[in-house]
C-alpha positions as CSV (number, residue, x, y, z in Angstrom):
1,X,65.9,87.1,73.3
2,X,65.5,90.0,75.8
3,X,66.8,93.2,73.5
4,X,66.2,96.3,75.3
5,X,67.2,97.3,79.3
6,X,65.2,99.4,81.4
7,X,67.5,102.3,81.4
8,X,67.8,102.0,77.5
9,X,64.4,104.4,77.7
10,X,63.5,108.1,78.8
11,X,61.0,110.6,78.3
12,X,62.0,110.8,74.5
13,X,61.0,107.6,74.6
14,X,57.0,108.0,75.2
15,X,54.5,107.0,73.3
16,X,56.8,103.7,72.3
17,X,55.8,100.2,72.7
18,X,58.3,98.3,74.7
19,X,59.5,94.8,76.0
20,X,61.0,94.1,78.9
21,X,62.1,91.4,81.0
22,X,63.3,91.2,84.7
23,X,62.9,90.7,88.6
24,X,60.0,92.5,90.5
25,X,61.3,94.5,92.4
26,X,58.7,96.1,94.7
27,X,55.1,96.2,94.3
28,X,52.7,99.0,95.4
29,X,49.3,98.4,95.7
30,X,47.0,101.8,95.7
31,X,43.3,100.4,95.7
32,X,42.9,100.8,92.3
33,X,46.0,101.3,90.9
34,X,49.1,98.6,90.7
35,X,52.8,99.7,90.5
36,X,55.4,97.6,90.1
37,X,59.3,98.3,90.0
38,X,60.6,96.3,87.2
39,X,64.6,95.5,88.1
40,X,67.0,94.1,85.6
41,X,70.5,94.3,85.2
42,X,70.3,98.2,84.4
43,X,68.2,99.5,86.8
44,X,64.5,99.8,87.2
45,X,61.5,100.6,85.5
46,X,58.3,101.5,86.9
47,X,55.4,99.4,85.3
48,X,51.8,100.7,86.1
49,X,48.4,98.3,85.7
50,X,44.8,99.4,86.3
51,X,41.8,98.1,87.6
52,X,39.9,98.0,83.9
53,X,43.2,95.8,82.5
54,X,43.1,92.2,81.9
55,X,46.2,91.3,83.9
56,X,45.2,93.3,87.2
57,X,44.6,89.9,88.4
58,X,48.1,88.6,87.8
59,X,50.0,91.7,88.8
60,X,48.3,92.1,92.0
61,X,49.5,88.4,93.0
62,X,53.1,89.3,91.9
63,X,55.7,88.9,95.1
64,X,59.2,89.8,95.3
65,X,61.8,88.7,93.3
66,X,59.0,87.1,90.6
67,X,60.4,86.8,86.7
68,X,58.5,88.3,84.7
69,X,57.8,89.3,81.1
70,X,55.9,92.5,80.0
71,X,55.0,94.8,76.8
72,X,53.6,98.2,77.3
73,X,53.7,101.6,76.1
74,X,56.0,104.1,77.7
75,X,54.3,107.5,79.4
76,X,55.3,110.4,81.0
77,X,55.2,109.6,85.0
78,X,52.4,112.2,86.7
79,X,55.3,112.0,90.1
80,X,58.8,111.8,88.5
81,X,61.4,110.6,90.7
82,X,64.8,111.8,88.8
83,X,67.3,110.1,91.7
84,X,66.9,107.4,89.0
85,X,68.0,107.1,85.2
86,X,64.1,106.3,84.3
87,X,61.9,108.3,87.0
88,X,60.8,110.3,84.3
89,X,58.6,107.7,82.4
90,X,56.9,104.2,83.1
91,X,55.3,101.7,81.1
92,X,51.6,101.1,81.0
93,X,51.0,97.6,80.8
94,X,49.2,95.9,77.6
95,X,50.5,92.1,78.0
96,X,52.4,90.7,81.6
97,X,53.8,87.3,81.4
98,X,54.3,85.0,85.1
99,X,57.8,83.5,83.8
100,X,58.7,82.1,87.2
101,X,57.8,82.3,90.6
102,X,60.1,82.8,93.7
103,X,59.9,81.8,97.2
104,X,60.8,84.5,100.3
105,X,64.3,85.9,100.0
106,X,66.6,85.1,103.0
107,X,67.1,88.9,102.9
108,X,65.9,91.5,101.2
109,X,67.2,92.7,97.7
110,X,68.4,96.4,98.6
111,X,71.3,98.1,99.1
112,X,72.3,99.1,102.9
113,X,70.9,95.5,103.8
114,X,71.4,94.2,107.3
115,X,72.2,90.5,106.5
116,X,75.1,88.9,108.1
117,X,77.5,88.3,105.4
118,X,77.7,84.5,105.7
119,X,74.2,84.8,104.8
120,X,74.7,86.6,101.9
121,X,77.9,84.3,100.7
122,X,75.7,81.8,101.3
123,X,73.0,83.2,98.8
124,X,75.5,84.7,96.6
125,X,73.1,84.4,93.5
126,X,70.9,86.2,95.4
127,X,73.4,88.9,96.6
128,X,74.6,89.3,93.0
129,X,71.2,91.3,92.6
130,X,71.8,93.8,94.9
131,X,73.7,97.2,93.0
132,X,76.1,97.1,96.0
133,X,77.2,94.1,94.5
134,X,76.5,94.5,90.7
135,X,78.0,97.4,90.1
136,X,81.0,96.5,91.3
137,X,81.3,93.2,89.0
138,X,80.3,95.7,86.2
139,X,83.4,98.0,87.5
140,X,85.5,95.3,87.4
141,X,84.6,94.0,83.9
142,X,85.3,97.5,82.2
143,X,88.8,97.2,84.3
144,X,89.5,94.2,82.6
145,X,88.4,95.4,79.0
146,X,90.4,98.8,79.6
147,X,93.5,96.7,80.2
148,X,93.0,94.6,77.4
149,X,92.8,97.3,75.0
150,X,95.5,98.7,76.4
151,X,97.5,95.8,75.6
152,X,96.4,94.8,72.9
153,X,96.9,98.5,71.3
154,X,100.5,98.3,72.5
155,X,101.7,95.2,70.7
156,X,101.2,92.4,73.4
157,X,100.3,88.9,72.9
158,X,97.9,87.3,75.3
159,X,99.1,84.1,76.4
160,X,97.3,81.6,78.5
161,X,99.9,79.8,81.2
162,X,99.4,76.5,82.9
163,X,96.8,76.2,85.5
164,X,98.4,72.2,86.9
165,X,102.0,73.1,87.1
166,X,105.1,72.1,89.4
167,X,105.2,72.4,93.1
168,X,108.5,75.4,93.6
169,X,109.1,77.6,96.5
170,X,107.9,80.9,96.2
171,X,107.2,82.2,99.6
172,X,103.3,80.9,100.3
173,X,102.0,77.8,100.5
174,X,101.0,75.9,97.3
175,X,97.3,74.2,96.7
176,X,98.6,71.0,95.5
177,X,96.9,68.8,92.9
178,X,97.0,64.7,93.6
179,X,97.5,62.8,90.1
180,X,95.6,59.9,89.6
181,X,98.0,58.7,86.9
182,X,101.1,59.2,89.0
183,X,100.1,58.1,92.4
184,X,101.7,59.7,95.3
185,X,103.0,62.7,92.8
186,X,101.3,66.1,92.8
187,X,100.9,69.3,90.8
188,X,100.6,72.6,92.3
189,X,98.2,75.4,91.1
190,X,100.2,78.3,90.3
191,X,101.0,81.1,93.1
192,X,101.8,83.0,89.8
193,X,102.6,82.9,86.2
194,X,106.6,84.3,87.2
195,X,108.3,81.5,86.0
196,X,106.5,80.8,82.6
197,X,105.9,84.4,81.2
198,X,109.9,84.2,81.7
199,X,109.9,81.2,79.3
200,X,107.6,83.2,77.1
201,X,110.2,85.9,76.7
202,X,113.0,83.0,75.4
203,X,110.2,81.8,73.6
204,X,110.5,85.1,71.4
205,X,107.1,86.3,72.5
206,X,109.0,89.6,73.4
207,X,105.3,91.3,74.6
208,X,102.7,89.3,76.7
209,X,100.2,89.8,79.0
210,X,97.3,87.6,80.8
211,X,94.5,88.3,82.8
212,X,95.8,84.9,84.8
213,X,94.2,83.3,88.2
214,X,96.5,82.4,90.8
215,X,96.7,80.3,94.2
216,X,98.3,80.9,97.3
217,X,97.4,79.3,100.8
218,X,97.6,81.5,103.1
219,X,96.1,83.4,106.0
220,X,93.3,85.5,105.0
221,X,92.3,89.1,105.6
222,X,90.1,91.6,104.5
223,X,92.3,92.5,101.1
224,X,93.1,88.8,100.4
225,X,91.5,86.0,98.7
226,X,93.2,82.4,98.3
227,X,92.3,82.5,94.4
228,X,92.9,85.6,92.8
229,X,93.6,87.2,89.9
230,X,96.0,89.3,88.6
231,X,97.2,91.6,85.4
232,X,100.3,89.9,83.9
233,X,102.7,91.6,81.8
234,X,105.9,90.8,80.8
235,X,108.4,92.7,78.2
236,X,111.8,91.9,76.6
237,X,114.5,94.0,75.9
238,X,113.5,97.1,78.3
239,X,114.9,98.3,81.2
240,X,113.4,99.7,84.2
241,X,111.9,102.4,83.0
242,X,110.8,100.9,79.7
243,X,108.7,98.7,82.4
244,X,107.5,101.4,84.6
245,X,106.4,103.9,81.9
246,X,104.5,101.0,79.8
247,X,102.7,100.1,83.5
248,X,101.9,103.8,83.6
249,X,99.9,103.8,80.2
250,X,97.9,101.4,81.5
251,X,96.6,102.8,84.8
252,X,96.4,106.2,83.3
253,X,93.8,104.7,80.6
254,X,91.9,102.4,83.3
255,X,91.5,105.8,85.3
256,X,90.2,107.5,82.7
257,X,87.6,105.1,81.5
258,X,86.7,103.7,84.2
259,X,86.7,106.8,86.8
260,X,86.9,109.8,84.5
261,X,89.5,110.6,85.7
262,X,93.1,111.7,84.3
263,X,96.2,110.7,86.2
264,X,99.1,112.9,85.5
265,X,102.2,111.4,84.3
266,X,105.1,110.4,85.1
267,X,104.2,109.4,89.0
268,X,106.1,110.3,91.7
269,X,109.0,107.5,92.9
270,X,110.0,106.8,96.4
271,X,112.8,104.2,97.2
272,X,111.7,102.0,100.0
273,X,114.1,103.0,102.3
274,X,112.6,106.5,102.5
275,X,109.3,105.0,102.8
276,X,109.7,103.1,105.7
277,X,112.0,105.9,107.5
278,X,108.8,108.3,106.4
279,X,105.6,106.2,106.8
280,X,106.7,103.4,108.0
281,X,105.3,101.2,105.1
282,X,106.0,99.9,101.7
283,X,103.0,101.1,100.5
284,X,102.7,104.3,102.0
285,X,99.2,106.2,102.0
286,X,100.2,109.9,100.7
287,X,96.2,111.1,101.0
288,X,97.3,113.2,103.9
289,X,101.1,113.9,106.2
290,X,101.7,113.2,109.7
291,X,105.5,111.9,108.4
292,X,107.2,110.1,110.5
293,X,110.2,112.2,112.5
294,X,113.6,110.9,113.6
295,X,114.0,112.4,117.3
296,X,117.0,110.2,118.3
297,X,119.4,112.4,118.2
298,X,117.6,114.9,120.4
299,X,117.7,112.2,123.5
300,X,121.0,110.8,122.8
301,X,122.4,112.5,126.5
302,X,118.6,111.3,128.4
303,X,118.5,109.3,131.0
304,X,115.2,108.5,131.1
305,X,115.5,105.1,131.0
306,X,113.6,104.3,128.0
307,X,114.7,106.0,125.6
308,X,118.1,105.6,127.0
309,X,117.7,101.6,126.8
310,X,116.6,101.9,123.4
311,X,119.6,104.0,122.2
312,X,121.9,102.2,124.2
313,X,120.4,98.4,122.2
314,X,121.5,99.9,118.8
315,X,117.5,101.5,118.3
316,X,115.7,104.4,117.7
317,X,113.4,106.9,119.0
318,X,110.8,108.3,116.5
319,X,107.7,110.4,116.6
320,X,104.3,111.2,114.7
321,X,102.6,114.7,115.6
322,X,98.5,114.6,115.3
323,X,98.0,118.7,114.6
324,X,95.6,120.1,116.3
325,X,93.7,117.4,118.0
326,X,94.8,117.2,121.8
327,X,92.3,117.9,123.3
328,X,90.3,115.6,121.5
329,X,92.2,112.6,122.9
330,X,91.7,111.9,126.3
331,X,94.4,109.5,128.5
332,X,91.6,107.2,128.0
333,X,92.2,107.3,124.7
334,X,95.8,107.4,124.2
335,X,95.8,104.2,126.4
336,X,93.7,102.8,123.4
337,X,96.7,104.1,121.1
338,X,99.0,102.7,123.8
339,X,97.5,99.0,123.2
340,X,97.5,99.6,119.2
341,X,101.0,100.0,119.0
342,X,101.8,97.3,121.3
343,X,99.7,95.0,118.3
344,X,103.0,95.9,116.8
345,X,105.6,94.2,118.9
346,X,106.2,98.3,120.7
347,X,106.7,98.0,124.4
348,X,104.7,101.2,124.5
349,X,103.5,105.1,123.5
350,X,105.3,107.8,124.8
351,X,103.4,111.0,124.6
352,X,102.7,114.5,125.1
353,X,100.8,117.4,124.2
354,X,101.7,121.1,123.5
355,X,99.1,123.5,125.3
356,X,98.9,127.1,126.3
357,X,100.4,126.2,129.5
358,X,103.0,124.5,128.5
359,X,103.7,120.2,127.8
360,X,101.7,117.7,129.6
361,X,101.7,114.0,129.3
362,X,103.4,110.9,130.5
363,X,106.8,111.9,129.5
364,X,106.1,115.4,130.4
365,X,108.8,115.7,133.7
366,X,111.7,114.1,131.9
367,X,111.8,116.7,128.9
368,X,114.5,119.4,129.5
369,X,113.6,122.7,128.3
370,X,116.7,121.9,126.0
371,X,114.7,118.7,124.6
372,X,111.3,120.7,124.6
373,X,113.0,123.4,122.1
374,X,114.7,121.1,120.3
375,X,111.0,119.4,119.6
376,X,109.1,122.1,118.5
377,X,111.6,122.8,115.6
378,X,111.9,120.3,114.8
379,X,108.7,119.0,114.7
380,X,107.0,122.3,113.9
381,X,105.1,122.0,116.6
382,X,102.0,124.4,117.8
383,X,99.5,124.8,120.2
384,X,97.3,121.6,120.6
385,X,99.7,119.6,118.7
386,X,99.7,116.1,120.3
387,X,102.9,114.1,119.5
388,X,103.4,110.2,119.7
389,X,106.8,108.4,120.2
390,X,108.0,104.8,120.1
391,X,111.5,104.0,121.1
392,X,113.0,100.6,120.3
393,X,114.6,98.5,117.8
394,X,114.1,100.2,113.4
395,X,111.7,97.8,112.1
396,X,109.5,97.9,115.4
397,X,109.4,101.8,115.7
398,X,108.9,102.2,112.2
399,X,105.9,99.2,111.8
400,X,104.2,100.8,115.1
401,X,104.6,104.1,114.2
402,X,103.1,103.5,110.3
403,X,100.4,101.4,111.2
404,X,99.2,104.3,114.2
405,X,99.5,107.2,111.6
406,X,96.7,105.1,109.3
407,X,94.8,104.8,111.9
408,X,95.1,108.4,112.9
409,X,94.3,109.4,109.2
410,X,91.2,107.5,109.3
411,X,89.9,108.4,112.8
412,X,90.7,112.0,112.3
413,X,88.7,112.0,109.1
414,X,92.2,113.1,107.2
415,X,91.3,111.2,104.1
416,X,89.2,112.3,101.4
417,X,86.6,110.7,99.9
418,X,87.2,110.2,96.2
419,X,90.9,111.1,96.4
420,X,93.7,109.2,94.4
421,X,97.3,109.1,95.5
422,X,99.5,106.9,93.3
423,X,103.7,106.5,93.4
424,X,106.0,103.8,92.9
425,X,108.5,102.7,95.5
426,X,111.5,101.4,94.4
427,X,114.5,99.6,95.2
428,X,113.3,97.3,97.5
429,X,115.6,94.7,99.5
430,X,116.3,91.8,97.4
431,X,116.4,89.4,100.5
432,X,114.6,89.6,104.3
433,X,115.1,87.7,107.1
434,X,112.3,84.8,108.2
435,X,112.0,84.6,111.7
436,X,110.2,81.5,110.9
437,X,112.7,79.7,108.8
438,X,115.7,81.6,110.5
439,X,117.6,82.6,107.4
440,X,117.3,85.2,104.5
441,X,114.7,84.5,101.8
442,X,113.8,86.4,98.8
443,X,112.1,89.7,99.6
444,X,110.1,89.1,95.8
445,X,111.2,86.1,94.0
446,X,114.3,84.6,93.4
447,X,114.4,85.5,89.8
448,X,114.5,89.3,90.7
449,X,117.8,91.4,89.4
450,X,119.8,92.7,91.7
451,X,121.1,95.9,91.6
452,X,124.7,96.3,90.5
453,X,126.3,97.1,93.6
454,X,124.4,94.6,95.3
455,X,126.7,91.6,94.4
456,X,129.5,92.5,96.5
457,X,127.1,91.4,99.4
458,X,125.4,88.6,98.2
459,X,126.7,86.1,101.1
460,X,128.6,89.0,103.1
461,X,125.7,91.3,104.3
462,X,122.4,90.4,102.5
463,X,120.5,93.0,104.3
464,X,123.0,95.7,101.6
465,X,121.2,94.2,98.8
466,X,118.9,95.9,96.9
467,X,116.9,95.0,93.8
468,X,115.8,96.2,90.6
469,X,112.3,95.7,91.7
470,X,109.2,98.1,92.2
471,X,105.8,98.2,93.3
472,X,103.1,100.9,92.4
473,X,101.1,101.7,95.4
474,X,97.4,103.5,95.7
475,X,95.5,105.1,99.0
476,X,98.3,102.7,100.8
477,X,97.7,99.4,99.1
478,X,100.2,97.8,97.2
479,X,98.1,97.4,93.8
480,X,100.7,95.4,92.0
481,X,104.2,95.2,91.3
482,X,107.3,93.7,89.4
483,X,111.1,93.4,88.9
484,X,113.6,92.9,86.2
485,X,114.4,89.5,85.9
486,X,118.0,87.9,86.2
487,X,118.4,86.7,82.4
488,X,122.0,84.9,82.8
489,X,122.3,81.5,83.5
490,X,125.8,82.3,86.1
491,X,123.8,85.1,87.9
492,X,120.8,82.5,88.3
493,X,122.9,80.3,89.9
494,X,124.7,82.3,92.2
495,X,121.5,83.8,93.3
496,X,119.6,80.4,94.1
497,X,123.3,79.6,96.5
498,X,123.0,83.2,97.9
499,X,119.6,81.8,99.2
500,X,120.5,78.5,100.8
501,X,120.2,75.9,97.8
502,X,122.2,73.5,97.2
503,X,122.7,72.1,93.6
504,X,120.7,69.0,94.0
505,X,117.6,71.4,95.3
506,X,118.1,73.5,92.5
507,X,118.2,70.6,89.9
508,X,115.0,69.5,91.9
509,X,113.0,72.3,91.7
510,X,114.1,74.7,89.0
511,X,116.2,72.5,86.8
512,X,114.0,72.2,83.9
513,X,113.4,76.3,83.9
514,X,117.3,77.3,84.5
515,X,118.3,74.8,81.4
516,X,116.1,77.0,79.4
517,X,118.6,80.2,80.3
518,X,121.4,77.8,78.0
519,X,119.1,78.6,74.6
520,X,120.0,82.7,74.6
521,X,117.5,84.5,76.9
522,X,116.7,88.3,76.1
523,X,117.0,90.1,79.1
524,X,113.0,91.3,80.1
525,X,111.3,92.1,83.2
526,X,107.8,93.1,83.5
527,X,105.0,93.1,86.4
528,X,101.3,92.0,87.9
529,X,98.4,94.0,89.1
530,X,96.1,92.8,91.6
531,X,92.8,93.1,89.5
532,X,90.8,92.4,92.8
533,X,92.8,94.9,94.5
534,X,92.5,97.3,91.5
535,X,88.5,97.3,91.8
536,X,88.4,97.7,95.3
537,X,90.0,100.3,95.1
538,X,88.1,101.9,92.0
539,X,84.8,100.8,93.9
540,X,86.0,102.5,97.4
541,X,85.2,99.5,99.5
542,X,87.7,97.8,101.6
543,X,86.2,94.1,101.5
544,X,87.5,92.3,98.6
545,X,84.8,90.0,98.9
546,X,82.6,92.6,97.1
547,X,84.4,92.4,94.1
548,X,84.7,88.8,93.4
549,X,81.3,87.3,91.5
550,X,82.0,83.7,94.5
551,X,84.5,84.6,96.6
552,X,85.8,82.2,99.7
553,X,85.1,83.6,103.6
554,X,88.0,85.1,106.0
555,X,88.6,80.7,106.4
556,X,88.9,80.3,103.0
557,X,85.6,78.1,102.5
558,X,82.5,78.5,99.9
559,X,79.5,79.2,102.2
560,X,77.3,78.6,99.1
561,X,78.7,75.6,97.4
562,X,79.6,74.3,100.5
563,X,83.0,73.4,100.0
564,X,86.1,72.2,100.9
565,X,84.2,69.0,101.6
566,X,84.8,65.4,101.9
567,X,84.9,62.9,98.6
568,X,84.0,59.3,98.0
569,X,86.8,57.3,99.1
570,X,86.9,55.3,95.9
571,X,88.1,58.7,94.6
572,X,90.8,58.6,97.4
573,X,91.9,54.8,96.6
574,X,92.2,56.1,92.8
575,X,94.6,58.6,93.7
576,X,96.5,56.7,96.2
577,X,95.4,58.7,99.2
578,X,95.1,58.0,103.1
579,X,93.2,60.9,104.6
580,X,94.6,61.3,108.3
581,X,92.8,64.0,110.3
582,X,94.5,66.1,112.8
């Protein structure tokens, strides 16, 4: 059994015989002199043959990426390269072993390589190798261990949950799971553990937690995968803040072990209605300002059209100022802008700019001098301030408007490297409205609480209801989040009508978990991290593919094993299944 690394060895280390196993890294060939970069898990070892020894032979015909075995004696390097844990030392070679041999790499083992992803998915064994990619999956492992611990110091049980469970609306689609026993019946992979870490908590478990895959079919993007997995936690007897400081603990100590650093406590708390009227986002990215600024009042006597249709169809007129920077934007370039928003549903940019001349731009003419002074209060505005407006209905403005100041913060280099900015937003809506389904569905779950002066509105006004539900939010991703949980049986009821079922749908699909409520159910509530999310974040990277050991492409298919992929159709008769192919 291999017992030593690479980087287990440094210059107090010479004069001692070693054994090492690994890749070959690089070989250079001097004339006279072999060097070889030995790379395992770790990092790299230099390994140095001569002419006079017996394996000068064998280590000259070593390639790239050949296993190999060798025992040596560690000595001081004559050129020291100290970017690296071991460039101090090497190891002159007594015994070198050929384990196995390995053909041309499809790319090259490196960091900063130039390979096409799907090339890389493709050869994800061989992309493993690569520290870009290895570090990460060690990032994410001492993520997972500092949670545990965490847990596991604070009382909690981990539970494992069912992986084959019941098909229930939740919001995304389910992966469902033909059963060969009960043709023409299914079970779904869980989109989440919600329903039985409740059960857990009438169960008496009072304190669990699970590092717990889940399923979701869904469109994918750069931040989404359609297995994940996530940090599960549930509590009994606790209220909000019981829940919220307990979530704290644990990111504090994952910080620290895992990034040194020391998150101070408590975090700040935003409710999401000042969030969106802010930054126009849920998960609001506080790493630099550019809030967003409500103008309408200053245009409510215009009559430049616009903003005056706007106002006049019950919406708003808002604005984002980019200090200092207009003369760095050409119209060229605010065109560019102009399209960005209009990604968001905005029927266009207003703008202008403040110079020492005076305001220029496309809405330049139609500002009054009453409007202009009214602006630069209250916008604080200055010389070669460029401002941004989008007039139109609340959620459009406020989409547009958050989605331009990210980019903004990214293009103007406003973020810093390195930098950490954590909160919890609050009080989100307990229901939205589906466009696609045209009706109100749960904004979380239909097991989330309501808040107390919610009920009055239940099937009056559903866009008045707010929940007892929160999400905590880093750099502007939404790294996990959680709700108390409705824990009487009356309330359940009246909030699966409040969304549309009927009793027969509710017997259907939630019967067996709502009879459970009948058996006295402690009230709990608890939350999930995204532990995918959690190590991209920790890693700086902004493809979640890098921090999955096999993850699926932006289709949702496995380049490497080739999958999803056809099946014998004697498997298909066994589960009673006629494939028809739109």
């Amino acid at each position: 059994m291999k017992k030593y690394n690479n980087t287990d060895f440094n210059i107090k280390n010479v004069g001692e015989s070693v054994e090492l196993y690994g890749w070959v890294s690089r070989k250079r060939d001097l004339g006279g002199l072999v060097f070889i970069d030995l790379r395992d898990r770790s990092g790299i070892m230099q390994l140095a043959v001569r002419p006079e020894n017996k394996n000068y032979e064998l280590a000259s015909s070593l390639k790239n990426e050949y296993v190999i075995k060798v025992v040596g004696k560690i000595v001081e390097r004559e050129s020291k390269n100290l970017n690296i844990p071991t460039g101090e030392i090497e190891v002159d070679v007594d015994e070198l072993t050929l384990i196995n041999k390995a053909e041309e790499t499809p790319f090259e083992i490196k960091d900063d390589v130039n390979a096409n992803e799907d090339t890389r998915l493709k050869y994800r064994y061989l992309d493993i190798r690569r520290n870009e990619i290895k570090d990460k999956l060690v990032t994410r492992s001492k993520i997972c261990a500092a949670f545990r611990n965490y847990f596991n110091e604070n009382n909690f049980i981990e539970v494992e949950t069912p992986v084959l469970c019941k098909s229930t609306p939740e919001g995304a689609r389910d992966y469902l799971v033909p059963s060969r026993t009960f043709n023409g019946k299914f079970f779904a992979l869980p989109q989440s553990p919600q329903l039985y870490k409740q059960l857990l908590m009438i169960g008496g478990i009072e304190r669990y937690y699970q590092i717990a895959k889940c399923y979701r079919d869904e469109d994918l993007r750069a931040d989404r995968q359609p297995e994940f997995t996530q940090v599960d936690v549930e509590m009994s007897f606790v209220d909000q803040d019981d829940v919220i400081n307990m979530a704290e603990g644990a990111i504090k100590k994952v910080f620290k072990d895992v990034k040194g650093i020391d998150i101070s406590l408590p975090l700040r708390r935003m409710k999401y209605d000042e969030a969106m009227d802010k930054y126009g986002s849920d998960k609001p990215d506080l790493r630099f300002e550019m809030e967003i600024n409500d103008i309408s009042d200053i245009f409510k006597d215009t009559e430049f059209v616009v903003f005056k249709s706007a106002l006049d169809d019950g919406g708003i007129i808002n604005a984002i100022v980019a200090k200092n920077v207009a003369d760095k934007y050409s119209r060229k370039d605010i065109d560019n802008l102009t399209d960005f928003v209009k990604t968001y549903k905005a029927k266009g940019l207003a703008w202008f700019k403040l110079t020492n001349e005076g305001i220029n731009g496309s809405i330049a003419k139609v500002l009054t001098d009453a409007n202009v002074k009214d602006l630069t209060e209250r916008l604080s505005l200055e010389e070669n301030d460029l401002v941004l407006i989008v007039a139109d209905k609340y959620k459009v403005v406020k989409t547009a408007l958050g989605a331009l100041r990210c980019k903004l913060g990214r293009d103007l280099d406003l973020i810093k490297k390195g930098d950490y900015k954590l909160l919890w937003v609050t009080d989100f809506p307990l229901f939205e409205y589906s466009e696609e389904e045209n009706r109100w569905v749960s904004c979380h779950h239909p097991f989330t609480m309501p808040r107390a002066d919610a009920m009055d509105n239940l099937f009056t006004d559903p866009s008045k209801c707010y929940s007892v539900a929160y999400d905590i939010v880093i750099n502007g991703y939404e790294a996990g989040g959680g709700s108390l949980r409705i824990h009487d049986g009356n309330m359940q009821d009246i909030m699966f009508k409040a969304l549309g079922f009927t009793e027969e749908r509710i017997r259907e699909k939630f019967g067996w978990f709502v009879d459970a409520f009948k058996y006295g159910t402690p009230p709990h509530g608890g939350f999930a991290l995204g532990l995918d999310r959690w190590t991209m974040l920790l890693t700086e990277t902004e493809n979640i593919r890098d921090v999955i050991a096999f993850p699926k492409t932006a289709s949702a298919s496995d380049l490497m094993c080739e999958c999803p992929n056809e099946v014998d159709s004697k498997q298909l008769q066994e589960l009673g299944i006629k494939v028809d192919i739109k």
